[in-house]
Structure formats: structure tokens, C-alpha cells
gemmi code that builds the backbone of each chain (N, CA, C; Angstrom):
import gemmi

chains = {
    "A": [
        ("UNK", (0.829, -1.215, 0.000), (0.000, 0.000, 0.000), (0.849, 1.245, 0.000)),
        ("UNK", (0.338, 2.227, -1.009), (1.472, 3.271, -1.015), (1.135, 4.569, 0.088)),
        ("UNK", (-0.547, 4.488, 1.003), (-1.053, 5.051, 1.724), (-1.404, 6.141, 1.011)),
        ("UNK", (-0.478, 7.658, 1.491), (-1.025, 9.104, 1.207), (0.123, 9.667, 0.229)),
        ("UNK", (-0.042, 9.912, -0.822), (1.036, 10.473, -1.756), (0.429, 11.567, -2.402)),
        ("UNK", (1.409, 12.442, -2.467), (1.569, 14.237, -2.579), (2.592, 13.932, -4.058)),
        ("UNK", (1.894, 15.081, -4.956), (2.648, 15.474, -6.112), (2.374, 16.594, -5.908)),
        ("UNK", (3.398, 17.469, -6.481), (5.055, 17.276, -6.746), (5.689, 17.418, -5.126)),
        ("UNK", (6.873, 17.036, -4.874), (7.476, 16.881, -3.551), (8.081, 18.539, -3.334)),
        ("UNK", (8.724, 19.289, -4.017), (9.036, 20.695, -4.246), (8.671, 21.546, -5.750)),
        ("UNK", (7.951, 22.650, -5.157), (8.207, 23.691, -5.961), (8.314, 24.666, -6.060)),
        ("UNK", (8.238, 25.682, -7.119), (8.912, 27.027, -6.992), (8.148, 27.858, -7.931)),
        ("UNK", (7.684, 29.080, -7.213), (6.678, 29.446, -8.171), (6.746, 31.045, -8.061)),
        ("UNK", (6.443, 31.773, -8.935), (7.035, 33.323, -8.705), (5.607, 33.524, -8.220)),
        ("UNK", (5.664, 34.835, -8.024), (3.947, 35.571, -7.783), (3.115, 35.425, -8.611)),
        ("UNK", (1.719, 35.075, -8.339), (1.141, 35.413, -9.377), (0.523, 34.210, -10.349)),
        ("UNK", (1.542, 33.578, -10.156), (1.535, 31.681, -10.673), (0.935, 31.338, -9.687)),
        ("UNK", (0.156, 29.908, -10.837), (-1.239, 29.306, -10.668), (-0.544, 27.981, -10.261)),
        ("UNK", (-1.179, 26.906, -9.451), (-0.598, 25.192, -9.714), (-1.884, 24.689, -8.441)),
        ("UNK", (-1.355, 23.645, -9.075), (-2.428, 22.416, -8.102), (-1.519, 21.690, -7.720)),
        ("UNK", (-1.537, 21.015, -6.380), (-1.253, 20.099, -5.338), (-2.048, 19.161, -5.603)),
        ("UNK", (-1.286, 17.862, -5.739), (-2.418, 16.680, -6.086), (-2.093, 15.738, -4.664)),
        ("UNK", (-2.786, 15.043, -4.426), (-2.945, 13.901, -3.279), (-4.133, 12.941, -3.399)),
        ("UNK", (-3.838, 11.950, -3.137), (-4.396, 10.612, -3.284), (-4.319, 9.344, -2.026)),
        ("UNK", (-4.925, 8.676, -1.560), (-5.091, 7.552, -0.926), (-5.374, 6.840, -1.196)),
        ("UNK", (-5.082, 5.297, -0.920), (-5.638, 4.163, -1.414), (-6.196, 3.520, 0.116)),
        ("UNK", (-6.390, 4.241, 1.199), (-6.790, 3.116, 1.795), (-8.475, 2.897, 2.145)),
        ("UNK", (-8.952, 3.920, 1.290), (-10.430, 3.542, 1.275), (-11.063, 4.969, 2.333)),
        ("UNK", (-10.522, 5.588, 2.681), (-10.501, 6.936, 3.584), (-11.725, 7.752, 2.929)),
        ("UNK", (-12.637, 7.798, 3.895), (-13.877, 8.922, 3.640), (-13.327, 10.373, 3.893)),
        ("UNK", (-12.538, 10.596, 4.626), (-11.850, 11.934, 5.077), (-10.845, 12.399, 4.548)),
        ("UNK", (-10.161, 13.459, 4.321), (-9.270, 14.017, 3.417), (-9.154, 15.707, 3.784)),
        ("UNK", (-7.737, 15.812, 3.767), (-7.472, 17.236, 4.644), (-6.000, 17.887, 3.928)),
        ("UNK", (-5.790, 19.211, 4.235), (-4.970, 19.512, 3.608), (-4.300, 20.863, 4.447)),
        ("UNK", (-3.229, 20.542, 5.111), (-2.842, 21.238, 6.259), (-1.372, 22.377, 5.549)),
        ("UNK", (-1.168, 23.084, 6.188), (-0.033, 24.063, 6.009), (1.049, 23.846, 7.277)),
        ("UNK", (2.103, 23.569, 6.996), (2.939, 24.136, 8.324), (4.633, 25.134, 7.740)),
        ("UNK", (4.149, 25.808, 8.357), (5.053, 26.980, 8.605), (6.340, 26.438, 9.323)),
        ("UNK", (7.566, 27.057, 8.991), (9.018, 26.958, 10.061), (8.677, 26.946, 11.208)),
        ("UNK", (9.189, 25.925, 12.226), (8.805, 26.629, 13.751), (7.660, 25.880, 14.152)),
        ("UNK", (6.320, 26.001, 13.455), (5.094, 26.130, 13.875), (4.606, 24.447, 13.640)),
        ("UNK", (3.042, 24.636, 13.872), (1.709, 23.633, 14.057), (1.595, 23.319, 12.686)),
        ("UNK", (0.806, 22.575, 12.371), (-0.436, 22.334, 11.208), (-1.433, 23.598, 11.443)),
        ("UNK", (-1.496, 23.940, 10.381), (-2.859, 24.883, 10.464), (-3.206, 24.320, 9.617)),
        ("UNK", (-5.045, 23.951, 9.358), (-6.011, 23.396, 8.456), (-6.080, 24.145, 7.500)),
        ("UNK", (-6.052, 23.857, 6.328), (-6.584, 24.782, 4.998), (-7.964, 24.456, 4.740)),
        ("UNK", (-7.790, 23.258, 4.125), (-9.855, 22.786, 3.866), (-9.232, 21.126, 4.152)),
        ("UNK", (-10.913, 20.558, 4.418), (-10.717, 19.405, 4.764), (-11.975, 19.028, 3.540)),
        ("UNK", (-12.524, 17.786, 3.534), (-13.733, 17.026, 3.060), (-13.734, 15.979, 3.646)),
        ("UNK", (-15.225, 16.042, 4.559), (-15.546, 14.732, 5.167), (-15.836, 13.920, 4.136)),
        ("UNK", (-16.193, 13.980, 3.267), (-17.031, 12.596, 2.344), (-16.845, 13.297, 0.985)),
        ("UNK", (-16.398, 12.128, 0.180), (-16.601, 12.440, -1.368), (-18.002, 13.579, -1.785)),
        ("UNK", (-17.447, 14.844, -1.899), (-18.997, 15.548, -2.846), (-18.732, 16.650, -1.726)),
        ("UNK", (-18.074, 16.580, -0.676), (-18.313, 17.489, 0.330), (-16.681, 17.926, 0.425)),
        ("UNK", (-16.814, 19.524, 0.571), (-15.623, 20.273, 1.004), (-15.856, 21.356, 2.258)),
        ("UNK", (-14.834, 21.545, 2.846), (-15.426, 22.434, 3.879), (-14.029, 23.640, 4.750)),
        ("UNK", (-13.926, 24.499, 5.246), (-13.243, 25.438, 5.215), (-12.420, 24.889, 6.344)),
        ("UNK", (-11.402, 25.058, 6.548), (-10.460, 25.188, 7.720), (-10.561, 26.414, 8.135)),
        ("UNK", (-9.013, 26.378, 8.734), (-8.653, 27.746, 10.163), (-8.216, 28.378, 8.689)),
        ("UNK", (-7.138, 28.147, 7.558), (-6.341, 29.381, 6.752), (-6.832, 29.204, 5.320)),
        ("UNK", (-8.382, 29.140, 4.340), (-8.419, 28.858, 3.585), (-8.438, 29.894, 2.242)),
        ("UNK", (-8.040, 31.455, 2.702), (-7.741, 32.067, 1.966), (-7.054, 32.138, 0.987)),
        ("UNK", (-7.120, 32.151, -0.123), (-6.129, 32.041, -1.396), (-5.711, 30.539, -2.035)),
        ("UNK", (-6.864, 29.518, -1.167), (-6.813, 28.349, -1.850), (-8.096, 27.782, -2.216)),
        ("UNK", (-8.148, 26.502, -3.220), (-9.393, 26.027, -3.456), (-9.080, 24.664, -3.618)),
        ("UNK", (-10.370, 24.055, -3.624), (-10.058, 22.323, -3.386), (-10.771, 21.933, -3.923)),
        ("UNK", (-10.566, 20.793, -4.755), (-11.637, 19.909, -5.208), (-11.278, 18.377, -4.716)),
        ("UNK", (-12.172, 17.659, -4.173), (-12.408, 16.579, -4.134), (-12.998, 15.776, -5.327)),
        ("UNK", (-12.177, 15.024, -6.190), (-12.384, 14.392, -7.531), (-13.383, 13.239, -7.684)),
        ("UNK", (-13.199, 12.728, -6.424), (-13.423, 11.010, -6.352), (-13.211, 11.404, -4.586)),
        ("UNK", (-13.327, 9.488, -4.266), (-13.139, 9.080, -3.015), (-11.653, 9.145, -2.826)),
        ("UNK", (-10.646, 8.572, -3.910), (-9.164, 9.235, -3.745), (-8.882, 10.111, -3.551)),
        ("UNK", (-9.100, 10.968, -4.228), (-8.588, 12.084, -4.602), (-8.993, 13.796, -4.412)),
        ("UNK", (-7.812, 14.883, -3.743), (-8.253, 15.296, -3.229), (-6.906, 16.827, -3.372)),
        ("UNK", (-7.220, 17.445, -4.520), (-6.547, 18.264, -4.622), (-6.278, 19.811, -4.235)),
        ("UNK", (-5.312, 20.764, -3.979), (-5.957, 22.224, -3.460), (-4.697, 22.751, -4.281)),
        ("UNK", (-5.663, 23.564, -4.925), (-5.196, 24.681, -5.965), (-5.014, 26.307, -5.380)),
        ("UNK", (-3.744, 26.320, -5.982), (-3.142, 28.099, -5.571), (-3.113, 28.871, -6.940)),
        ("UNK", (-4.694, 30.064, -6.700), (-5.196, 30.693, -8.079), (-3.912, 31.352, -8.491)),
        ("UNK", (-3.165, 32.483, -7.484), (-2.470, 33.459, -7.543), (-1.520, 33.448, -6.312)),
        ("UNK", (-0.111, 32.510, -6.671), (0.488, 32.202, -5.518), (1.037, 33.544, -4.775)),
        ("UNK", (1.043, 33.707, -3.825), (1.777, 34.960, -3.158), (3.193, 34.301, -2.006)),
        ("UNK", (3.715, 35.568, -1.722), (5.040, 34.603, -1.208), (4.864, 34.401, 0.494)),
        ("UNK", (3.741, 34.906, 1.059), (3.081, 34.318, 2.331), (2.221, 32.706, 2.355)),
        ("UNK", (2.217, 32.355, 0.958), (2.296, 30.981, 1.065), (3.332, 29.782, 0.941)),
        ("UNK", (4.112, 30.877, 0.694), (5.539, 29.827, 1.071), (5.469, 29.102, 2.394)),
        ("UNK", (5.621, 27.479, 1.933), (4.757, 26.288, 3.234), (5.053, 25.117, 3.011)),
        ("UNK", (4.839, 24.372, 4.134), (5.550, 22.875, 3.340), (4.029, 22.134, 3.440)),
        ("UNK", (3.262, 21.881, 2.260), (1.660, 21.968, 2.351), (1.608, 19.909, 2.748)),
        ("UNK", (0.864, 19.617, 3.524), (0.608, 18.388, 3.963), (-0.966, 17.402, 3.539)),
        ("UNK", (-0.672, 16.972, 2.685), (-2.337, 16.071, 2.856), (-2.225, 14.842, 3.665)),
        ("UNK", (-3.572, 14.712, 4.555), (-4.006, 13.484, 5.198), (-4.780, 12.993, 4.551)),
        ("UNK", (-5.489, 11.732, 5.208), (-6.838, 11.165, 5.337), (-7.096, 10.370, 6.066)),
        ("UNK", (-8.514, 9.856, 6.656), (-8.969, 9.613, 7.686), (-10.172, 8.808, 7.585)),
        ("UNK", (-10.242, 7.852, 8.064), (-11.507, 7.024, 7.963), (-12.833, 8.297, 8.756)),
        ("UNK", (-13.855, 7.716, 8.820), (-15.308, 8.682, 8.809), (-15.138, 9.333, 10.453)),
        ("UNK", (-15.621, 10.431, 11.326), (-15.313, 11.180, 11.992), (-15.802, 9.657, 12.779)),
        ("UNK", (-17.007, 9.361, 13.222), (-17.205, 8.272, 14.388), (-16.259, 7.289, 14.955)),
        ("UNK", (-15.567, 6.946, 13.988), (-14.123, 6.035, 14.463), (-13.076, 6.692, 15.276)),
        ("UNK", (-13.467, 7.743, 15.015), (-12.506, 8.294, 15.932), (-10.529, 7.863, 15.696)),
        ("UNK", (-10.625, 7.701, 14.493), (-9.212, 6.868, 14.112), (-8.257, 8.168, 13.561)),
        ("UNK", (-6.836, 7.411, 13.693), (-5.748, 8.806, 13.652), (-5.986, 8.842, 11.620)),
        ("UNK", (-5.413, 10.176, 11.187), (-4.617, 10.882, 10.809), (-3.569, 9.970, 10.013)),
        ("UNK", (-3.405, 9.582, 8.320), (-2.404, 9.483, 7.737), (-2.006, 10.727, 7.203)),
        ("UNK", (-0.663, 11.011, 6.965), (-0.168, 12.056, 6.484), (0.522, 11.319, 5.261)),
        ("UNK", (0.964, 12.045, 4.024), (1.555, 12.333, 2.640), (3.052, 12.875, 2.975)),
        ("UNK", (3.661, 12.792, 2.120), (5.008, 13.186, 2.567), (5.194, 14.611, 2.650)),
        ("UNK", (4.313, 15.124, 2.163), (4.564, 16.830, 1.719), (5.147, 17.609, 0.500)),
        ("UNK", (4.745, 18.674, 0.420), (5.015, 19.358, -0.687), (5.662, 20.802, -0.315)),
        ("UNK", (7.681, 20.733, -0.293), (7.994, 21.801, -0.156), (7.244, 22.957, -1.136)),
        ("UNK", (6.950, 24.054, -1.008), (6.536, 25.468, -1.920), (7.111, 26.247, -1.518)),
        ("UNK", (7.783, 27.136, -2.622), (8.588, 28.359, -2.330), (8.072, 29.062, -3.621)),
        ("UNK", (7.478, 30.308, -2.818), (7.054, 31.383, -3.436), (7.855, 32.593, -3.785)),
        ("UNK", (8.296, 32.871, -4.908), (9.011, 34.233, -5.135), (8.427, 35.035, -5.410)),
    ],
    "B": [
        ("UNK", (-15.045, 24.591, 22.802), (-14.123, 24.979, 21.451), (-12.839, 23.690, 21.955)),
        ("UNK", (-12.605, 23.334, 21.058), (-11.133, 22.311, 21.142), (-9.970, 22.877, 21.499)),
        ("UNK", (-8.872, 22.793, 22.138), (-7.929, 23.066, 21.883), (-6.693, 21.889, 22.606)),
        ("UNK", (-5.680, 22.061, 21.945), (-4.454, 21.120, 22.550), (-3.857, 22.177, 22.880)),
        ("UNK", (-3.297, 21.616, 23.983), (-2.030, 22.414, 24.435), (-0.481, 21.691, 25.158)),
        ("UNK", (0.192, 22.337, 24.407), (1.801, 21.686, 25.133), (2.664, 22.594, 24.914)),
        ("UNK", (3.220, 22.686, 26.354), (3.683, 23.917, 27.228), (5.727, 23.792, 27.020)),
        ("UNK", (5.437, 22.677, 26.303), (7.365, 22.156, 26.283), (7.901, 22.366, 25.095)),
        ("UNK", (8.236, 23.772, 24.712), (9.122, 24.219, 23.585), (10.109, 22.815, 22.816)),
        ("UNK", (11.269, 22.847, 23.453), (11.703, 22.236, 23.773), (12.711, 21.197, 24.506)),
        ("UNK", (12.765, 19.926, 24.680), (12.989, 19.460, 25.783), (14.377, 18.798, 25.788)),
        ("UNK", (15.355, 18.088, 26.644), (16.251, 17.880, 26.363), (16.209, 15.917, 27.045)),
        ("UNK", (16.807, 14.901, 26.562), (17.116, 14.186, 27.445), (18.205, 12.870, 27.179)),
        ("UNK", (19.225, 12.265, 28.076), (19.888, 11.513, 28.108), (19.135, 10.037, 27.317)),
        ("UNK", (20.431, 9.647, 26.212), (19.804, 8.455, 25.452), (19.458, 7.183, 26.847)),
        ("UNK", (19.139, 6.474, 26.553), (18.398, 5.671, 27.404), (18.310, 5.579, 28.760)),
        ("UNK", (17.661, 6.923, 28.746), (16.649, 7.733, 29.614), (15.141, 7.687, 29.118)),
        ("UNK", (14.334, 7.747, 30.394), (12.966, 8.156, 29.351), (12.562, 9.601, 29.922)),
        ("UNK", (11.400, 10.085, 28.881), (10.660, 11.342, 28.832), (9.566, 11.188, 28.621)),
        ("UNK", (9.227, 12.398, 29.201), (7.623, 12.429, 29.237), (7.310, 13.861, 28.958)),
        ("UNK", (6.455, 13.703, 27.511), (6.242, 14.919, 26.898), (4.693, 15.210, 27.547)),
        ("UNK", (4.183, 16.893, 28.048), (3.243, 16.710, 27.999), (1.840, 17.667, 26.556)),
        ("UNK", (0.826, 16.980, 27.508), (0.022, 17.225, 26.652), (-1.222, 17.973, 26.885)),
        ("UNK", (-2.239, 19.081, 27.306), (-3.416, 19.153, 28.048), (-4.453, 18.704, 26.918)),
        ("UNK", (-5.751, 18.542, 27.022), (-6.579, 19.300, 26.180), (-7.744, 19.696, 26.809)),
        ("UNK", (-8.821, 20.419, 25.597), (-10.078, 20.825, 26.189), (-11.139, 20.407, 25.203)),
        ("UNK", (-12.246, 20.121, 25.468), (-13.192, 19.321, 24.561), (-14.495, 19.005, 25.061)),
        ("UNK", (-15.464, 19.537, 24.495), (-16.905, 19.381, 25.569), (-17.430, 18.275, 24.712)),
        ("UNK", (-16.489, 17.721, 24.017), (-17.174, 16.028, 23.240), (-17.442, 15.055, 24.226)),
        ("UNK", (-18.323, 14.380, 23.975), (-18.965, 12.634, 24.717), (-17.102, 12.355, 24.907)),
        ("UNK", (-16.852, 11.785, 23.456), (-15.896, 10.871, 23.549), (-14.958, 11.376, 22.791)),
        ("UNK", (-14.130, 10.974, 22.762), (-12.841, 11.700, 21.599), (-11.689, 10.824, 21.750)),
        ("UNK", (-10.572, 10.793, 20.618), (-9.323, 10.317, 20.679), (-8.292, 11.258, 20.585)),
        ("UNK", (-7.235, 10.727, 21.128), (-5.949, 11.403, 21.312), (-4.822, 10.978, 20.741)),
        ("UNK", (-4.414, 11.692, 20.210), (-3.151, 11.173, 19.105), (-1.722, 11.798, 19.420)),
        ("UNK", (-0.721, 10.923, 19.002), (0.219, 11.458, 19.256), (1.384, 11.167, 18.143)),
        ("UNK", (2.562, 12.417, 17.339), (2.862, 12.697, 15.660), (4.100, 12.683, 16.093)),
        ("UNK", (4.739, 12.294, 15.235), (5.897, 12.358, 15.307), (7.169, 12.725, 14.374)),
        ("UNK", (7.836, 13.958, 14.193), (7.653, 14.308, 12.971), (9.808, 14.753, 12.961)),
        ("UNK", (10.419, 14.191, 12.474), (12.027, 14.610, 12.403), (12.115, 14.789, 11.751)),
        ("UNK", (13.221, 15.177, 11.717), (14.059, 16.680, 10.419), (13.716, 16.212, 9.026)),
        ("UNK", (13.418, 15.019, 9.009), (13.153, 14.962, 7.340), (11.835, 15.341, 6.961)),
        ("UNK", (10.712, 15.620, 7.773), (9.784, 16.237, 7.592), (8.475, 15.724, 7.350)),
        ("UNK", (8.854, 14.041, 7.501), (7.452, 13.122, 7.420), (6.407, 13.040, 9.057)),
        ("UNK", (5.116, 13.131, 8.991), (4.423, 12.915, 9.909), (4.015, 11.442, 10.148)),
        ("UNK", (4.558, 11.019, 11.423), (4.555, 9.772, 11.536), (3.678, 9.232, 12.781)),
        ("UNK", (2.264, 8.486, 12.496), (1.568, 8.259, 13.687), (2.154, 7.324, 15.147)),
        ("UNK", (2.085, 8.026, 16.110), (2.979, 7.131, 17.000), (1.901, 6.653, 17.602)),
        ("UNK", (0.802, 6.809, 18.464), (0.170, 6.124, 19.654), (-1.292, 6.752, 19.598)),
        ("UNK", (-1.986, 5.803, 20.051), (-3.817, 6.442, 20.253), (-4.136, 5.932, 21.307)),
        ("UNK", (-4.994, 7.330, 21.755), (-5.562, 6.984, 23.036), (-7.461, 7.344, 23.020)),
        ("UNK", (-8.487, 6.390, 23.405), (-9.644, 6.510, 23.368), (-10.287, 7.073, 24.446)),
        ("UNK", (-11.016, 8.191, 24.866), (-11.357, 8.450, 25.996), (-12.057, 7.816, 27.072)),
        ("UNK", (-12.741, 6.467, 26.378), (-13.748, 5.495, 26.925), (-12.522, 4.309, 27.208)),
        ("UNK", (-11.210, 4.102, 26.730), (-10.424, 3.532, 27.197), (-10.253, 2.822, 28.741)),
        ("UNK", (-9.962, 2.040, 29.293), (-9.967, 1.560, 30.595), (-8.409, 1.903, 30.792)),
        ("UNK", (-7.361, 1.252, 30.217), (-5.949, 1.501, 29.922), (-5.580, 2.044, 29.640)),
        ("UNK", (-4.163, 2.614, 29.718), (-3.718, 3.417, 28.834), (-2.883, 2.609, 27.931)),
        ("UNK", (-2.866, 3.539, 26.639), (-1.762, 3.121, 25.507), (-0.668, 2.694, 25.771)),
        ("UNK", (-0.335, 2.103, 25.127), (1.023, 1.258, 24.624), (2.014, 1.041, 23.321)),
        ("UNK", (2.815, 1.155, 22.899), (3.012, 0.899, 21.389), (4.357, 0.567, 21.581)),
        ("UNK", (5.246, -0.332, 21.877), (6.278, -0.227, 21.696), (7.031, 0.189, 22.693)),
        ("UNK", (7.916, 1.128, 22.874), (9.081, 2.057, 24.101), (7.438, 3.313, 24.459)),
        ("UNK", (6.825, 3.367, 23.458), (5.875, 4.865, 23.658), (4.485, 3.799, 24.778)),
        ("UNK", (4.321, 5.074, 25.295), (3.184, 4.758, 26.231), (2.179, 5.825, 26.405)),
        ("UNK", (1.241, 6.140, 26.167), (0.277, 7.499, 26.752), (0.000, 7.367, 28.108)),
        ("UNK", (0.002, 8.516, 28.915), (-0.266, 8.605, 30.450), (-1.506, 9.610, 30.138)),
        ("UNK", (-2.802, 8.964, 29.798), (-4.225, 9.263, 30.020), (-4.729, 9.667, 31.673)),
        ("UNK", (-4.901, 11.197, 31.882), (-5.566, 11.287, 32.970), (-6.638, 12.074, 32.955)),
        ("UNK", (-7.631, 11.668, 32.588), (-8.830, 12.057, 31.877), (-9.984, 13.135, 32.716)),
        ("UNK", (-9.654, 13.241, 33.926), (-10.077, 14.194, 35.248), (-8.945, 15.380, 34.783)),
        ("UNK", (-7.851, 15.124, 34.606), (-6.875, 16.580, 34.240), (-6.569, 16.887, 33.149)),
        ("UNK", (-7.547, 15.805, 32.258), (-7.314, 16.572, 30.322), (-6.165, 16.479, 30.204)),
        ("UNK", (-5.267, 15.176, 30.868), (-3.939, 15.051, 30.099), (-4.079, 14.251, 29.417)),
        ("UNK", (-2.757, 14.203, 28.693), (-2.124, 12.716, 27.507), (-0.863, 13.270, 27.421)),
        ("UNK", (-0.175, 12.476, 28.439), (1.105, 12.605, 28.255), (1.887, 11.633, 27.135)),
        ("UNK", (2.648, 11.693, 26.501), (3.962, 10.872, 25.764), (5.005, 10.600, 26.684)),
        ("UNK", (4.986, 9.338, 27.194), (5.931, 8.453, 27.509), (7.242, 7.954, 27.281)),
        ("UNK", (8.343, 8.228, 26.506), (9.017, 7.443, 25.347), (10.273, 6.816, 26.353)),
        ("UNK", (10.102, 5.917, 26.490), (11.088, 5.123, 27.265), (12.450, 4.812, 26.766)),
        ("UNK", (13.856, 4.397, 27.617), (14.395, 3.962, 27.004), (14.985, 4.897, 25.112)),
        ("UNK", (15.341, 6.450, 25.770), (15.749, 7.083, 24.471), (16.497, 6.711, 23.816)),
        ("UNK", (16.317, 7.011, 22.814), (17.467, 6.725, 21.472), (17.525, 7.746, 20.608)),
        ("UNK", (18.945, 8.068, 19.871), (19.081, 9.350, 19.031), (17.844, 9.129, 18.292)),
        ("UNK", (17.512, 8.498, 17.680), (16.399, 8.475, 16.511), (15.412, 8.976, 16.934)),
        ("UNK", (15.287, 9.120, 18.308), (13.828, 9.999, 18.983), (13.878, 10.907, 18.769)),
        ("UNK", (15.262, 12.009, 18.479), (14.936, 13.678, 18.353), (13.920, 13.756, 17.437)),
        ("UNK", (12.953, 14.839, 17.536), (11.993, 15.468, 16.773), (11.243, 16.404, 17.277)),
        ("UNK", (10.869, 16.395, 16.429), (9.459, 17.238, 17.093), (8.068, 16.422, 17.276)),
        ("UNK", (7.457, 16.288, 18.241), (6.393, 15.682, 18.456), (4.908, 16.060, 18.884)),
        ("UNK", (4.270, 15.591, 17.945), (2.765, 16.838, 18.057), (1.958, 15.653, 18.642)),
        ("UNK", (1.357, 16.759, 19.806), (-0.464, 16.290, 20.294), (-1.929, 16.502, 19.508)),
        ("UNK", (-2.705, 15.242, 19.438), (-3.980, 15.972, 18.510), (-5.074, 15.449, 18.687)),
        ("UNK", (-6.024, 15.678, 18.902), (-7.167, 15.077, 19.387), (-8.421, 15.068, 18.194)),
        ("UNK", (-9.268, 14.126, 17.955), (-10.605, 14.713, 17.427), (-11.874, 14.100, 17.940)),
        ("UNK", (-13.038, 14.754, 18.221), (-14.172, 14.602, 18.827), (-15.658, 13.863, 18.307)),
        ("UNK", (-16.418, 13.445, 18.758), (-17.056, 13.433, 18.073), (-18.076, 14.029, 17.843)),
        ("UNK", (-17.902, 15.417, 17.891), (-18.892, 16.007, 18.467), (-18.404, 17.056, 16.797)),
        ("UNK", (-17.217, 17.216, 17.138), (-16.572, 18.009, 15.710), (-15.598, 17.126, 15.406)),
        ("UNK", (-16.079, 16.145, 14.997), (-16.198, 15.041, 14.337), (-14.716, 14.879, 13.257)),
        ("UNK", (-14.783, 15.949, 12.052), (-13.797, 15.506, 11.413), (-12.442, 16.498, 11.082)),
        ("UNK", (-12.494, 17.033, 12.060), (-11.242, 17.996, 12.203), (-10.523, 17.232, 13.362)),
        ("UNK", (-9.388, 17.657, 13.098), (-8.629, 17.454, 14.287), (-7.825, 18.659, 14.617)),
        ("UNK", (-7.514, 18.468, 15.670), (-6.738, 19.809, 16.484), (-5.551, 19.395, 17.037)),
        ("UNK", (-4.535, 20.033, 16.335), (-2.946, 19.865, 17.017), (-2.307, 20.653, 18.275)),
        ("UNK", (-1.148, 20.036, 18.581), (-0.489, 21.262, 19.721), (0.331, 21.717, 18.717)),
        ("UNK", (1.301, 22.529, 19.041), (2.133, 23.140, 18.365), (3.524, 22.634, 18.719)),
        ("UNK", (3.816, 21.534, 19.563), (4.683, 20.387, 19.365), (5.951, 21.217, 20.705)),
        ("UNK", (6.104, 19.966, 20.560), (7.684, 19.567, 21.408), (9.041, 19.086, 21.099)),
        ("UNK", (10.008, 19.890, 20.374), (10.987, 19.743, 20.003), (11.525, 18.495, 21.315)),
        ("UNK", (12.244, 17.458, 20.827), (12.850, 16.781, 21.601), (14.211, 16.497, 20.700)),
        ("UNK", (15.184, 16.607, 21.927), (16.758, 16.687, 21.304), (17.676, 15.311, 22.456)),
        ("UNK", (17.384, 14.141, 21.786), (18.491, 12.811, 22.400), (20.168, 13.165, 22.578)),
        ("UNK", (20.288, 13.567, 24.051), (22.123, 13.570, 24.393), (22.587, 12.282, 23.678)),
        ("UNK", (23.459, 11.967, 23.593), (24.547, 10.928, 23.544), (25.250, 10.657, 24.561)),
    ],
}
model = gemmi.Model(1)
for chain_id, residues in chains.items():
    chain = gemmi.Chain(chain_id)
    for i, (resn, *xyz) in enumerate(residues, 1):
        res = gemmi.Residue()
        res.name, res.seqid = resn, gemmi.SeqId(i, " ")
        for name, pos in zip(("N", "CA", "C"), xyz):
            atom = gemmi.Atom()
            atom.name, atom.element = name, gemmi.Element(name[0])
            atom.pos, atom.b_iso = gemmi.Position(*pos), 0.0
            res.add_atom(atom)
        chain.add_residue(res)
    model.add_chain(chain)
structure = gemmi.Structure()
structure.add_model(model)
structure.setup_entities()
């Protein structure tokens, strides 16, 4: 099982430039999330989706958008990158909230914004 | 409102020594779980231990142990028996079922293994 995998692992993007973050699971995960962490700092939530068809806002979802494709798949797009999103961006997923079960994480996606 | 909290920037300790990271939280959920991340310099998040609030025991996994004290909203991290490979940073996180599919982190505990 390859679990939670993030494309591309680094990138580099001037101002202004557009890209999508792709992420995927295979382990059958109703839940799907897409976190930011900063130098230093926490996870802060960007958007999550409990269930295929459903998206829903985190704590920092300004200047991003998400689509949930499928039950895999679960991407968040930067319209107009700015260099305050320079982040090392993280996708999870998570079986359904009642299980109460942890958190897989993706390896991450360095971003560096110029 | 949820929140984790851990008060240990970070911590220092002798290799096979143990530590105990802590953890508070707050949560007006029935039931909830407690998680505990584990995350070194290379930058992968790695699940270490779960703890259930309806639990009788506490966790176990290996050298890691959770110290559940559910009257003081703790969850401590245990890690017995250090080893260099323990430095990291290590995050607390809970989710409820009440707010169901978020989860809520601490903002972590640098841990640095002497030799």
C-alpha cells in the first residue's frame, strides 16, 4: 500500500503563478485534509472534506481552493500564488469522523514562493 | 471549542533515559481520541500512539506509552528507554465526536536525544 502520496514533492513558483497540489489515498478513507505548516510552527487546516462531494473550510483557507475528484482524490489549488504561502503543504486522510481513528499524512510538498 | 495544548518548547534528554512529553486538552465532546505525531528533520508525519477516551488503559506501542488522565485533560507521551532516533518534534492531537472531522494539534515539542 502506497497510503497518502503528494505530487510534486518541491516547488517554486514566482507571484502570481497558478498550480495544483495533487494527493491521493488508497486506503479507502472517507476523510481528506490539507494542512499548512510553517518553520517553527503547528499544522494549520486549509480545507478538509468529510465525504466524497463534500468540502469544507479550515482555520487558513484564503487564497486556496479544493476539489475533491473522487473518493481518492483530493486536490488544493493556488489561483495566484503569493510569497506568504511559502509552506511545506501536507495532505491526510482519515476514515469517517465516528471512528474516531488517527490521521495518515503524505510526505509533503515543499513550496517556495518568489 | 477544542484546543491542545503543550507547554514544552523544547525538551532535552539523556539516550536511554525516558521522557515524558506533555500534553493538556479541552473538549466538551462525549468521547474523543488522542493522538500522538511524530515528525524529524526529514519532515514526514509519523503516527505514533492512540488513546480513546472510553479507554480503561492506557496506551502502549512499543518504548511509547500514553499517560491518560482524563479528570486533568492530560495525555502525556511516555518514550522510554531514548534513542538518538527519537529527536523530533512531536505533536499532540485530538478529534471529537462532536466536531467530528477535524482534528486539532499542539504546536509540538521539540525533543533533542544527548549521547
Amino acid at each position: 500500500n502506497a497510503g497518502v502520496t503528494q505530487t510534486p514533492k518541491f516547488q517554486v513558483l514566482k507571484t502570481g503563478q497558478s498550480m495544483t497540489l495533487q494527493c491521493a489515498q488508497d486506503m479507502n478513507h472517507n476523510s481528506m485534509y490539507w494542512y499548512r505548516q510553517d518553520p517553527g510552527m503547528g499544522l494549520r487546516l486549509i480545507y478538509y472534506s468529510a465525504s466524497e462531494g463534500t468540502t469544507d473550510k479550515g482555520e487558513v483557507p484564503n487564497g486556496y481552493n479544493v476539489s475533491r475528484l473522487n473518493k481518492r482524490e483530493f486536490s488544493l489549488r493556488l489561483e495566484s500564488a503569493a510569497p506568504s504561502q511559502t509552506s511545506v503543504y501536507f495532505c491526510a486522510s482519515s476514515e469517517a469522523w465516528w471512528t474516531l481513528n488517527e490521521q495518515f499524512f503524505g510526505p509533503g510538498t515543499r513550496l517556495t514562493v518568489l | 471549542a477544542q484546543k491542545i495544548t503543550q507547554t514544552q518548547p523544547g525538551m532535552f534528554v539523556q539516550e536511554k533515559e525516558a521522557v515524558t512529553l506533555d500534553c493538556t486538552y479541552d473538549t466538551s465532546d462525549p468521547s474523543y481520541g488522542l493522538f500522538w505525531y511524530k515528525q524529524p528533520s526529514s519532515g514526514e508525519m509519523i503516527f505514533l500512539i492512540y488513546q480513546g477516551s472510553y479507554d480503561q488503559q492506557n496506551a502502549t506501542e512499543g518504548r511509547y506509552s500514553l499517560n491518560f488522565q482524563k479528570a486533568r485533560k492530560s495525555a502525556n507521551l511516555v518514550i522510554s528507554a531514548s534513542q538518538l532516533g527519537d529527536s523530533a518534534m512531536y505533536f499532540c492531537a485530538m478529534r471529537g465526536t462532536n466536531t467530528g472531522n477535524q482534528f486539532y494539534f499542539g504546536t509540538g515539542t521539540s525533543l533533542t536525544v544527548i549521547p
